[in-house]
ROZA-251571 format. One record per residue (C-alpha): x negated, y negated, z; residue in three letters. Coordinates in steps of 0.001 Angstrom, whole numbers, padded with zeros to 6 digits, always signed. Layout:
// residues N
XYZAla
...
This chain:
// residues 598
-041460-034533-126844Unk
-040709-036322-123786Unk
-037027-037100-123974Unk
-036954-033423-125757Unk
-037935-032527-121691Unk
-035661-034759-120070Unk
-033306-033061-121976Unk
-034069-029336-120867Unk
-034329-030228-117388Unk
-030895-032479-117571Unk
-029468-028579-119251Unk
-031539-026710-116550Unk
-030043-028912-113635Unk
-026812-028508-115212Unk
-026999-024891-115179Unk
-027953-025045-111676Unk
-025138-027180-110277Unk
-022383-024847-112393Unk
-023820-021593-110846Unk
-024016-022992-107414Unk
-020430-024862-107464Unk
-018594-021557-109405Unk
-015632-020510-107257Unk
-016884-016800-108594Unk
-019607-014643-106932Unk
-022512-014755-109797Unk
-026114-012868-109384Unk
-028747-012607-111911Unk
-030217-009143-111694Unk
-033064-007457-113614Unk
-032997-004140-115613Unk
-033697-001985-111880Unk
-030638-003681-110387Unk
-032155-006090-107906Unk
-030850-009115-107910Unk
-033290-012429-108516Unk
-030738-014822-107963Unk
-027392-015284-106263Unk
-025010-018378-106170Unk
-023673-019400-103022Unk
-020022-017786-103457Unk
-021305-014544-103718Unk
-023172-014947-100323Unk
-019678-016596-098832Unk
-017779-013608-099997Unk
-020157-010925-098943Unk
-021480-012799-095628Unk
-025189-012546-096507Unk
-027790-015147-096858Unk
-029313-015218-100360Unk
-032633-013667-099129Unk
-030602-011254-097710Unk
-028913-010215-100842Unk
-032326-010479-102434Unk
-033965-007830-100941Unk
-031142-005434-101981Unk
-030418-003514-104475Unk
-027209-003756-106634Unk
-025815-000524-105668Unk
-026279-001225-101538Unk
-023549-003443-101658Unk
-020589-000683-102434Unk
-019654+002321-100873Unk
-021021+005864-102753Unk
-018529+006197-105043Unk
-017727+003044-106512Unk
-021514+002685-106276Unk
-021909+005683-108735Unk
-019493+004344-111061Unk
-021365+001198-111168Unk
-025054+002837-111684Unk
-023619+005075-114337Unk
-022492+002257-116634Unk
-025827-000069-115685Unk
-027494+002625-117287Unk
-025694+002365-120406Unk
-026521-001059-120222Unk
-030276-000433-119961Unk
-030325+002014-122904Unk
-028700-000775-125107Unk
-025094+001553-126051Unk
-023225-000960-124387Unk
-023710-005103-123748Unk
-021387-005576-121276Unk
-018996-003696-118767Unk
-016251-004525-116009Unk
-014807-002852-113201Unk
-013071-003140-109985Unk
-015005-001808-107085Unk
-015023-002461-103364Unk
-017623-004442-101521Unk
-019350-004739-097964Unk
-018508-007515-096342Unk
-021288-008517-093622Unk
-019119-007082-090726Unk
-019010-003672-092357Unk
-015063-004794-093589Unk
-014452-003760-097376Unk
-013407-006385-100260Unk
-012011-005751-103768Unk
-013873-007518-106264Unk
-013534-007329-110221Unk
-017224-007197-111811Unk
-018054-008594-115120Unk
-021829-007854-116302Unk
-023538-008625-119753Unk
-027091-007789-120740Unk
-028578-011161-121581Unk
-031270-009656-123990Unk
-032530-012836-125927Unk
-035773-013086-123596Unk
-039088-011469-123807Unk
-037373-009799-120261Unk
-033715-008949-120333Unk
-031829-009619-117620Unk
-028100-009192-116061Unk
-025463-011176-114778Unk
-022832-009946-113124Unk
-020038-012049-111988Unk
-017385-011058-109579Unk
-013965-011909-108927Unk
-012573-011493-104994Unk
-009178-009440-105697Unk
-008674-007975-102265Unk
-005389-010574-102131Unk
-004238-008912-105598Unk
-005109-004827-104802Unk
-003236-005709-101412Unk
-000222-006670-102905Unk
-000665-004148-105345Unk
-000659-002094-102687Unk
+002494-003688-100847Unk
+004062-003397-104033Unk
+003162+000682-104932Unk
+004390+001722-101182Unk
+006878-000137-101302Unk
+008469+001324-104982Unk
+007206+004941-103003Unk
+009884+003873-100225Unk
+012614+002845-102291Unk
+012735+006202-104786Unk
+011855+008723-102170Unk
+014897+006943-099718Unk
+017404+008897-099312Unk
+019619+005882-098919Unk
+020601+004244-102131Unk
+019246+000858-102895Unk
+020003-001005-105795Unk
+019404-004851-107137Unk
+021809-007144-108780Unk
+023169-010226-110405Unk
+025225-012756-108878Unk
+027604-011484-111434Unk
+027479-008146-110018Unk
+025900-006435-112652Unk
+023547-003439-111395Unk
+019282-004227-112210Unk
+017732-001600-110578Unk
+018881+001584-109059Unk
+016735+004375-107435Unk
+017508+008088-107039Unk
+019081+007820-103663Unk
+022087+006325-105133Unk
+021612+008889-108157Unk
+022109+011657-105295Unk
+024899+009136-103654Unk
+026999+008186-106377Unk
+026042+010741-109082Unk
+025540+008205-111915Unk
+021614+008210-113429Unk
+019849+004884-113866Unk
+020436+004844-117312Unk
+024202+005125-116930Unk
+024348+002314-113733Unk
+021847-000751-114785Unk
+023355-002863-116629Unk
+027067-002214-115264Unk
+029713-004062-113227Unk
+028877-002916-109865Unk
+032832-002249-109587Unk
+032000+001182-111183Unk
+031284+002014-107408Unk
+034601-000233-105679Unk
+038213+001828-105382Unk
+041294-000011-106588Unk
+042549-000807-103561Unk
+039665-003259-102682Unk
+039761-005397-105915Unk
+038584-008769-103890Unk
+035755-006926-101440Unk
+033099-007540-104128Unk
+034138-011133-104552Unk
+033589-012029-101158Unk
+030286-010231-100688Unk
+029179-012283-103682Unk
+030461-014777-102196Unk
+028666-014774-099299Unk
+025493-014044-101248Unk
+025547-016988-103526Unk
+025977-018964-099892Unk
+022744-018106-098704Unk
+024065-015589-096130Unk
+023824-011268-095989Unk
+025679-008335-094808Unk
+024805-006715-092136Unk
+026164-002930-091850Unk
+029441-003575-093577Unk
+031321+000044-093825Unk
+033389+000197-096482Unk
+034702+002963-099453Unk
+033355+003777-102119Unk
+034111+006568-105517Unk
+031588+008392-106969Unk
+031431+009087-110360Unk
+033435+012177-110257Unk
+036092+009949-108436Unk
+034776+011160-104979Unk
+035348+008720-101671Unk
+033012+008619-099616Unk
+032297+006406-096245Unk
+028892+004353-096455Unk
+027488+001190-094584Unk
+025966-001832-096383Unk
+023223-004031-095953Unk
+022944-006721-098489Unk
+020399-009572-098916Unk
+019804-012748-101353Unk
+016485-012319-103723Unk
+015463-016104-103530Unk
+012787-017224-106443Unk
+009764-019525-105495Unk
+011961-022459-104969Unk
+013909-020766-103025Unk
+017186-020142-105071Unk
+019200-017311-104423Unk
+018731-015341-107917Unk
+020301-012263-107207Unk
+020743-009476-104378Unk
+019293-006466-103410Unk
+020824-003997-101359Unk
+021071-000456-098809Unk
+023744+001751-099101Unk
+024300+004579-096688Unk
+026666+007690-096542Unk
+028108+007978-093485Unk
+031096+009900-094153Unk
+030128+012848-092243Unk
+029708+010713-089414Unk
+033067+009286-089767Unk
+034676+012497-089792Unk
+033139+013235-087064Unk
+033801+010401-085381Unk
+037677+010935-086126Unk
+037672+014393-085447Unk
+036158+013175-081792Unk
+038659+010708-081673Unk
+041648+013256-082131Unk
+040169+016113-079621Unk
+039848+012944-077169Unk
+044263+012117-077971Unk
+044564+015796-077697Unk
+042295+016216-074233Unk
+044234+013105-072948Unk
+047420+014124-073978Unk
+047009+017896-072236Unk
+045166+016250-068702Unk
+047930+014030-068214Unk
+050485+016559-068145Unk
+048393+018765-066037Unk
+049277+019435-062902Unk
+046118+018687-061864Unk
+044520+015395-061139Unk
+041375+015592-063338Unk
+038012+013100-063925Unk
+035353+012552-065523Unk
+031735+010720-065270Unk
+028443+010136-066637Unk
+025332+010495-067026Unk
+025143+007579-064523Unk
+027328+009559-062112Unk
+029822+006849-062200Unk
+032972+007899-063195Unk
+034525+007901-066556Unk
+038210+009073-066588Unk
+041307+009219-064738Unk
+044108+011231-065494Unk
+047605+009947-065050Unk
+047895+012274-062400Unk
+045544+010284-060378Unk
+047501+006727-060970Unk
+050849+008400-059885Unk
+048545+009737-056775Unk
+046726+006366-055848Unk
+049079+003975-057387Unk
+045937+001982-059118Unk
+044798+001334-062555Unk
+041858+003930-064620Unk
+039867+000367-063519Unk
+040301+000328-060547Unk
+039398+004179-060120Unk
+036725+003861-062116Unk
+035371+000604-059642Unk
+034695+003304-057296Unk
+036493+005835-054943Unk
+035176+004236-051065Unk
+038417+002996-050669Unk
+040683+005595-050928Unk
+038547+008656-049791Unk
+039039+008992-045951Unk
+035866+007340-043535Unk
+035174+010305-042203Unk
+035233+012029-044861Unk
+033409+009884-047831Unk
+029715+010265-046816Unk
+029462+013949-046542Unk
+031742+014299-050076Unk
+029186+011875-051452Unk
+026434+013836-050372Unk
+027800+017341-052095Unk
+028745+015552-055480Unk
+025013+013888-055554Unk
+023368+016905-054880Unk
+025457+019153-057489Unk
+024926+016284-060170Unk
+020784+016046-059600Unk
+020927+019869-059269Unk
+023387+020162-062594Unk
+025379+022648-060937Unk
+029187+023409-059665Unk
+030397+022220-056877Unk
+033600+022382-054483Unk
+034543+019984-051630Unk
+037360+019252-049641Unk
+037921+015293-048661Unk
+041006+013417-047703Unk
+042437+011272-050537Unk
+045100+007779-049749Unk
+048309+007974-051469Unk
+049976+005130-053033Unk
+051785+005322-049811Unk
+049272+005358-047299Unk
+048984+008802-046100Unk
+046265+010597-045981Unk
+046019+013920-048510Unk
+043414+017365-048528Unk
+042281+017843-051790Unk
+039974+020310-053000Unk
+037383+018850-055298Unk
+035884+021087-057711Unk
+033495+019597-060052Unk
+031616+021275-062950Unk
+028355+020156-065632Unk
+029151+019872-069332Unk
+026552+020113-071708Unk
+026249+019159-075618Unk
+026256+021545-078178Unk
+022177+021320-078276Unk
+021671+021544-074815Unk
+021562+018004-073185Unk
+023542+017256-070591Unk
+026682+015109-070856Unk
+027907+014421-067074Unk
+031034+016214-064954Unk
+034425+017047-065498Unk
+036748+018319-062526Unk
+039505+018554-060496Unk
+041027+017803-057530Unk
+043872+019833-056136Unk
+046018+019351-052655Unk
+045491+021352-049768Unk
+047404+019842-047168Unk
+049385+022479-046921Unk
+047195+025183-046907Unk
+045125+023294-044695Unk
+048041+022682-042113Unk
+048672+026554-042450Unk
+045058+027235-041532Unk
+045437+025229-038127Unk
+048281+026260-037152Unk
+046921+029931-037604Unk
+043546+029348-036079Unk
+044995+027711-032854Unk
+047614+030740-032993Unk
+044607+033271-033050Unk
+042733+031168-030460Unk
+045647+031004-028425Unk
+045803+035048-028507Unk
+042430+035497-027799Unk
+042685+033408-024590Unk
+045830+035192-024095Unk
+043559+038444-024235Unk
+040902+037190-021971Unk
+043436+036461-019210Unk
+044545+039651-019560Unk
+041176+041168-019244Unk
+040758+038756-016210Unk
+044353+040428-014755Unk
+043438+043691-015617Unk
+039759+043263-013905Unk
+041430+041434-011008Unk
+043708+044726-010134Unk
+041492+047015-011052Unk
+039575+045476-008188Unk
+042326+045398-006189Unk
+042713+049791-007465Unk
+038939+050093-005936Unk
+039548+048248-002904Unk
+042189+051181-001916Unk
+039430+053274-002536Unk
+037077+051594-000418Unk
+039808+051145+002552Unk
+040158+055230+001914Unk
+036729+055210+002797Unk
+036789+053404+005487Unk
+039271+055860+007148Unk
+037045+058671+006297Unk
+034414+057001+008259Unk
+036390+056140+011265Unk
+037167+059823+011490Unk
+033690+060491+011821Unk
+033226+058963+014590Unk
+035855+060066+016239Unk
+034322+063131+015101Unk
+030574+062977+014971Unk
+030359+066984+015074Unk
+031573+066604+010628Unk
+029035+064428+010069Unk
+026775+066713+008190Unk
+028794+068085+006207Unk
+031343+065132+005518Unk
+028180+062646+004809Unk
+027407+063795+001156Unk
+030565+063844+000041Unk
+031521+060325+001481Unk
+027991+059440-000288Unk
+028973+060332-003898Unk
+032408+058550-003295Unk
+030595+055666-002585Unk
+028188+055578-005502Unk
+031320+056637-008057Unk
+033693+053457-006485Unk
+030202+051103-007060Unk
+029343+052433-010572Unk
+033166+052252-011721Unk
+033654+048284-010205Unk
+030000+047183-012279Unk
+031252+049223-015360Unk
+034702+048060-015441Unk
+033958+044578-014218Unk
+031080+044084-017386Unk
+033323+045155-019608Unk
+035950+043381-019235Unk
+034391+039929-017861Unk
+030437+039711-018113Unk
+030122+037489-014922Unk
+026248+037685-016000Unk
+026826+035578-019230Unk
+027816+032933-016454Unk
+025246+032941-014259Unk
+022433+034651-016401Unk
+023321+032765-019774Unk
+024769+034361-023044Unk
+021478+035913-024243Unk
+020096+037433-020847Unk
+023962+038592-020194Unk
+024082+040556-023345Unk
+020136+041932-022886Unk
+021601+043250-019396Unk
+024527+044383-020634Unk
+022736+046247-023349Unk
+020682+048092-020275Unk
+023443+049102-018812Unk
+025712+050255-021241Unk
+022813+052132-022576Unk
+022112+053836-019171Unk
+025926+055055-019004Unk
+025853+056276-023079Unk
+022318+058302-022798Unk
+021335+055557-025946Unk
+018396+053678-026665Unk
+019099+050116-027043Unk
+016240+047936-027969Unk
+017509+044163-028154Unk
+015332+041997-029462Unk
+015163+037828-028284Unk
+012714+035348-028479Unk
+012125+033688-025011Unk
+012929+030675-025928Unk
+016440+030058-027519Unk
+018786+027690-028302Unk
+021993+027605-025411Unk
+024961+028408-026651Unk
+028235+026893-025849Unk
+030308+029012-023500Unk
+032687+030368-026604Unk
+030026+031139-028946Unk
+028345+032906-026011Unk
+031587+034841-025737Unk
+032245+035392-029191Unk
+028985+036970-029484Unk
+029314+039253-026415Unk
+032883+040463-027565Unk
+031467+041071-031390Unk
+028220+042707-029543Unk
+030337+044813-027119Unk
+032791+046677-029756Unk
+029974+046843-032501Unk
+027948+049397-029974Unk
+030893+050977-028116Unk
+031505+051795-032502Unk
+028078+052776-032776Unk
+028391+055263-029919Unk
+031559+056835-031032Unk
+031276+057311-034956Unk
+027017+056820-035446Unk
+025868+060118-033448Unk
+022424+058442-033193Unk
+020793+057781-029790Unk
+018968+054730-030727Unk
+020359+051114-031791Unk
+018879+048318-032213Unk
+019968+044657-031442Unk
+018238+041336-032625Unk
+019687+037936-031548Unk
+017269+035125-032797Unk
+017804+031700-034507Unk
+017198+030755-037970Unk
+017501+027763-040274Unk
+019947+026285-038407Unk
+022304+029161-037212Unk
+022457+032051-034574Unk
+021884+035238-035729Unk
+023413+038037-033652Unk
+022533+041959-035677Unk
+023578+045140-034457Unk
+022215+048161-036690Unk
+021656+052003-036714Unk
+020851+054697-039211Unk
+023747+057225-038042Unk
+026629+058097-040082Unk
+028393+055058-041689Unk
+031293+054515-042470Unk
+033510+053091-045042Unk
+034600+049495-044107Unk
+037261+049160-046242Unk
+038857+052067-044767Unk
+038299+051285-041289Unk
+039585+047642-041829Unk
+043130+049273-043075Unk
+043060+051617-039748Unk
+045125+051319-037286Unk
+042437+049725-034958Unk
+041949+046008-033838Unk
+038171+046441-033675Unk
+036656+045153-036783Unk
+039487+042970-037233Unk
+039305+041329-033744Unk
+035803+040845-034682Unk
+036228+039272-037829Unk
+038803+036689-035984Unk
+036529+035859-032972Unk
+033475+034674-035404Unk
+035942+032738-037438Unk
+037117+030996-034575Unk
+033569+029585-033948Unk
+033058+028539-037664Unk
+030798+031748-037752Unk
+030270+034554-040741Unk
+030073+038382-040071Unk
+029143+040990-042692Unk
+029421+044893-042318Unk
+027040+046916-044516Unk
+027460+050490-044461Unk
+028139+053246-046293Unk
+028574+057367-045280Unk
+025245+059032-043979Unk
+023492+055562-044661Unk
+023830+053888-040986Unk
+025652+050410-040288Unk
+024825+046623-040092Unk
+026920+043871-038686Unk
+025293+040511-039321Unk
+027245+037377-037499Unk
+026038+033795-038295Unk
+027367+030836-035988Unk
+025839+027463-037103Unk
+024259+026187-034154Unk
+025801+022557-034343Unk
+029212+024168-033353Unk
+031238+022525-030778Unk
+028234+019740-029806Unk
+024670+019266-029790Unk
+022511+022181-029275Unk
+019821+022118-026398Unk
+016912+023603-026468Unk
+016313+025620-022855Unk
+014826+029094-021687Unk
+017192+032163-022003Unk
């Protein structure tokens, strides 16, 4: 009876140390699902204490529906239709992480109590790879690519639909054939050397190549090909990508060809055209531009400081900048170095270019020389200014005898008066009559004298000369003039002041003639930068494109005096809807502007 004891306690102990030492998460639970007893694997993979898992019950330690899976069968279990059950479920973890366990759980019914063990198996390793494994056979047959395994022999394992829509054979009719099904005659050695390099150890990386579908098709595509090493680490066979580029390609050669063609027309242009980026560094030279500067498309492209003229590169920098960031047209005119060393005008005219979906793609344009033109244009302007100074010392002549006309007058006068005194007895009735000479010799010298040399824009300044002038010419008219000036105004230099009075003068003796209004107004004022000089009424207009091809110098000569101060005048009018002349100088014209009263 004794060593019958030792016997059932050496079993019992035995028991004991193969529950606690099993690699396998074992619990002993009773017929309501709580567990009684728990091995020490089970608490390692859950993360509980055993008291802890004590004092749950079974269906705690899943989430709801794996839970409800589990309950449904444990009830089976209790009613006695079923001894045992397993099933894969998830676990909690301690940290509220999830495990995949497999559970195994018999009724052990030979007792007065039944009870349950369940043992479970930690599988989250296995379902992970699973896992891997399903997403990554999802990949490969919903890839649009084709991929496809192999022997070192070349013989086709495994082939998914995206080479079935590449290559139009099924994966019935490719595994198990010579991949040279896929390799054109012409290349009868590519497929050695790819396996080749395979059964070295090495890959191919984007490797475009030909290959003929199965209706005899080429197509373009790009490889990527890769050893399949076994445990050991011996290259076993190959898997590998296939892409079809051949739209691509075509498009890349059609690019290629419109680029030949574009080159081929810009460098018989007889322009000198370029090109940049979206870096704003330059791109292309035409052959134009080597013949021009004598250097290489490298050189060109190094940068342009060194042939554009000093004075001429930071402002030309400045316009091409602020069309780029703007993404609009732009025209300049710079001097350019010739191979020879002289210095050339061109007129720049650059322009965006945009992709076919919108995005920008840098600047193309093109240069043109001026020189010429630009020669022409001084030599005219210094002719025109050299008339209109002829004209103002002609107006200076003309005042100077008309003077000298008045002065007759005056000395006439004179003798009048010395008769009177030798003949005081005429002096009533000779006195009014010598009177009204005298006032008509006075108002014809100021009248004459402002109009054909302000002396006031001398000594008064430009803008109180013309507000005078305005007073009197009014006064002599029967017209309203209101001119308005701020007090305060820029000075002007003596020609703008001139230019201004001239354009001023004939734009209201024209408004007295044609307008038949009695009021015009007259604003001079500065703004954003420039001198504003406006001269407008609401009398008859005129048509300006008629009364530019008159016979009269008016609107012309006004036209040539702005211009000659870097200046802008525009006539708005039209019949029975009054006139507008608007005249813009830039104030920076001929030196720096000072700000001073009147």
């Amino acid at each position: 009876m004794a060593e019958g004891s030792r016997t059932l306690t050496q079993d019992t102990q035995l028991f004991r140390d193969v529950f606690n030492a099993s690699p396998i998460g074992i619990a002993v639970e009773n017929l309501e699902g709580q567990p009684l007893f728990v091995n020490p694997a089970f608490c390692s993979m859950l993360g509980f204490n055993e008291e802890e898992l004590r004092s749950k019950h079974c269906v705690q330690f899943s989430p709801p529906e794996d839970a409800e899976k589990d309950w449904a069968l444990f009830q089976q279990l209790r009613a006695g239709s079923i001894d045992h059950y397993q099933l894969e479920k998830r676990y909690f973890r301690r940290d509220g992480s999830l495990m995949w366990g497999r559970l195994s759980i018999s009724l052990l019914n030979n007792r007065s109590s039944p009870l349950v063990i369940a043992m479970v198996e930690d599988i989250t390793e296995k379902k992970k790879a699973e896992e891997a494994l399903f997403r990554h056979t999802t990949i490969v047959e919903s890839s649009e690519d084709a991929i496809a395994s192999g022997t070192l022999d070349g013989i086709i394992v495994s082939w998914n639909r995206g080479a079935q829509h590449i290559y139009g054979y099924t994966e019935a009719e490719a595994v198990g054939k010579p991949i040279s099904i896929l390799i054109p005659p012409e290349l009868p050695d590519e497929e050695n050397k790819i396996l080749e390099t395979l059964r070295a150890g090495g890959r191919i990386e984007h490797f475009e190549t030909v290959r003929v579908t199965k209706t005899g098709k080429r197509i373009n595509v790009s490889l990527s090909i890769s050893p399949i090493r076994d445990s050991s680490g011996k290259t076993v066979g190959c898997c590998g990508i296939a892409r079809d580029v051949t739209q691509r390609k075509q498009a890349e050669q059609a690019l290629h060809e419109s680029e030949e063609r574009f080159r081929l027309v810009a460098n018989n242009a007889p322009v000198m055209i370029w090109m940049s980026g979206l870096d704003k560094e330059p791109t292309y030279f035409n052959q134009l531009w080597l013949d021009f500067t004598g250097l290489s498309e490298t050189d060109l492209r190094n940068g342009l400081a060194g042939i554009v003229h000093p004075e001429d590169y930071l402002q030309c920098h400045d316009v091409y900048c602020r069309g780029f960031d703007r993404r609009q047209p732009f025209r300049k005119e710079c001097r350019l170095r010739r191979h020879d060393g002289e210095y050339r005008w061109m007129l720049d005219v650059g322009v965006p270019r945009f992709h076919k979906d919108g995005s920008f793609a840098g600047y193309i344009g093109s240069c043109i020389d001026v020189t010429d033109r630009k020669l022409t244009e001084d030599v005219l302007t210094n002719m025109s200014r050299k008339l209109v100074e002829a004209q103002e010392q002609e107006r200076a002549r003309i005042a100077r005898e008309l003077h000298d006309d008045i002065s007759q007058r005056l000395a006439m006068l004179a003798i009048e008066l010395e008769r009177l005194r030798d003949n005081p007895s005429e002096v009533q009735s000779r006195v009014p009559e010598l009177r009204k000479q005298t006032t008509e010799i006075s108002n014809d010298v100021q009248a004459l004298s402002h109009e054909l040399h302000s002396s006031k824009l001398e000594y008064l300044g430009a803008i109180r000369g013309m507000k005078s002038w305005c007073e009197e010419f009014g006064e002599r008219q029967g017209l309203q003039i209101e001119f308005k000036s701020p007090e305060a105004q820029t000075s002007l230099p003596p020609e703008v002041g001139v230019s201004l009075f001239r354009v001023l003068q004939e734009a209201l003796h024209n408004a007295a003639k044609h307008s038949g209004v009695s009021r015009i107004e007259v604003q001079l004022r500065e703004d954003s930068g420039e001198i504003h000089l406006i001269v407008s009424d609401l009398g008859r207009g005129l048509d300006v494109e008629t009364a530019m091809q008159g016979r009269g110098l008016g609107l012309t000569s006004m036209r040539e005096r702005v211009r000659l101060v870097n200046g802008t005048i525009a006539i708005q009018s039209k019949p029975m809807g009054g006139t507008t002349v608007h005249v813009r100088v830039p104030l920076g014209w001929g030196g720096d502007s000072i700000r001073a009263a009147g």
